[in-house]
C-alpha positions as CSV (number, residue, x, y, z in Angstrom):
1,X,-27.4,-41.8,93.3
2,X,-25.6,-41.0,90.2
3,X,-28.1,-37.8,89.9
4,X,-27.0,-36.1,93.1
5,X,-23.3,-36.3,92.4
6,X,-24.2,-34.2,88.9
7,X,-25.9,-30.9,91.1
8,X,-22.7,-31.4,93.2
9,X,-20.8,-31.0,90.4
10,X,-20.3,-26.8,90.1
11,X,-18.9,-26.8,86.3
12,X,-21.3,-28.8,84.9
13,X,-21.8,-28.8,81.2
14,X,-25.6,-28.3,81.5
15,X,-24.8,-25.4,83.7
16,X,-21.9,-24.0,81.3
17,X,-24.3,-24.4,78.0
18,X,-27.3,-22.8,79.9
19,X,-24.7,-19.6,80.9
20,X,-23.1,-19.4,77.2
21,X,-26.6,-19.3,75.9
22,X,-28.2,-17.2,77.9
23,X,-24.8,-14.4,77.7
24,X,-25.3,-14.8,74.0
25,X,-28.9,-14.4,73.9
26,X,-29.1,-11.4,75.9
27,X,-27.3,-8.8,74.1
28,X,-29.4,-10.0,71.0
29,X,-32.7,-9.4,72.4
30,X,-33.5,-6.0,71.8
31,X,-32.4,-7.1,67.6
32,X,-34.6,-9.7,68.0
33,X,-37.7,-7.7,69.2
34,X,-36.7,-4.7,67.3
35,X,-36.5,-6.8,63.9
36,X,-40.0,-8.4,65.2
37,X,-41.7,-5.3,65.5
38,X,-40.2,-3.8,62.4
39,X,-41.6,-6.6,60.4
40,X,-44.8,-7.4,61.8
């Protein structure tokens, strides 16, 4: 019970952490990749 009232929920923090990671990680990828590729 307690479950379905969290996927009702539309700010969730699961929800909000999984955004702020994933707009942070994104611009970042190509550095990440590039520095990978640079080094290996």
């Amino acid at each position: 019970m307690h479950q379905d009232n969290e996927f009702k929920d539309p700010f969730n923090m699961k929800y909000l952490l999984g955004a702020l990671v994933v707009l942070l990680a994104l611009p970042l990828l190509h550095v990440i990749l590039a520095w990978g590729v640079y080094y290996l």
